[in-house]
Legacy VTK file of the C-alpha trace (Angstrom):
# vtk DataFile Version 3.0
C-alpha trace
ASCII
DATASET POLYDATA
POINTS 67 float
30.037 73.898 20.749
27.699 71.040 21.402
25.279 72.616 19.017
27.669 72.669 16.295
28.423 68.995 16.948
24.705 68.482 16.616
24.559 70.674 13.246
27.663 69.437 11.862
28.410 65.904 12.898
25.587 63.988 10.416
26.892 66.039 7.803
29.833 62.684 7.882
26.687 60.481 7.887
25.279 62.446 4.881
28.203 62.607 2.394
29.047 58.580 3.630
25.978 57.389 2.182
25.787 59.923 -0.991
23.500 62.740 0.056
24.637 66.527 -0.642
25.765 67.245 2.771
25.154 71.182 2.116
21.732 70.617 1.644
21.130 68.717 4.555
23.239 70.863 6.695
20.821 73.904 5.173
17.885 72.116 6.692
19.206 71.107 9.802
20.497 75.028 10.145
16.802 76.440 9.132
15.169 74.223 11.136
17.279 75.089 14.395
16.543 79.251 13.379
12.921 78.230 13.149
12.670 76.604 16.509
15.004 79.496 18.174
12.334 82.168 16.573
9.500 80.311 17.739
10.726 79.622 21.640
12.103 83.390 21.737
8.281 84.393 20.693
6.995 81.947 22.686
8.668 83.252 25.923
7.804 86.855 24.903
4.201 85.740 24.828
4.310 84.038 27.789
5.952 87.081 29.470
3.441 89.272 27.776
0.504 87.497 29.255
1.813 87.621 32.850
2.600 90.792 32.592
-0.931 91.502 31.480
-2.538 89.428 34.639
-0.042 91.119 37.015
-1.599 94.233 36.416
-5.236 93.356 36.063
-5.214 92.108 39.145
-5.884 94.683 42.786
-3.202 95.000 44.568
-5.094 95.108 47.829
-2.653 96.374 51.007
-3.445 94.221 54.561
-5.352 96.587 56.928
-4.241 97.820 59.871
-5.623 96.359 63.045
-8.327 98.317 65.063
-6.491 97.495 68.368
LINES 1 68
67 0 1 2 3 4 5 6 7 8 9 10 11 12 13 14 15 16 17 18 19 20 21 22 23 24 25 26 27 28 29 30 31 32 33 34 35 36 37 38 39 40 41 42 43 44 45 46 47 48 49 50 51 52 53 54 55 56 57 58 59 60 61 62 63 64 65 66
């Protein structure tokens, strides 16, 4: 809901002071798809990588004591 607000509500400010509100509201819309792509791939990356590390790394068990 509160991203809708944030899409929708200067749509009023654009059509108040002449601008085609449709267009704006297209750029506003594309621009919030781009940056939803972009953190989704980021996290997958991110998750990616760690994933890598966790298994490059030797998982080395604790000896037991001699005693």
């Amino acid at each position: 809901m509160v991203t809708m607000l944030i899409l929708v509500g200067p749509a009023v400010e654009d059509s108040a002071n002449g601008k085609d509100p449709y267009t704006a509201f297209a750029v506003r819309m594309s621009l919030f798809v781009a940056v939803t792509i972009y953190s989704i791939l980021a996290i997958w990356l991110l998750e990616y990588l760690r994933s890598r590390k966790t298994l490059a790394t030797p998982q080395f068990k604790p000896q037991e004591s001699l005693l």
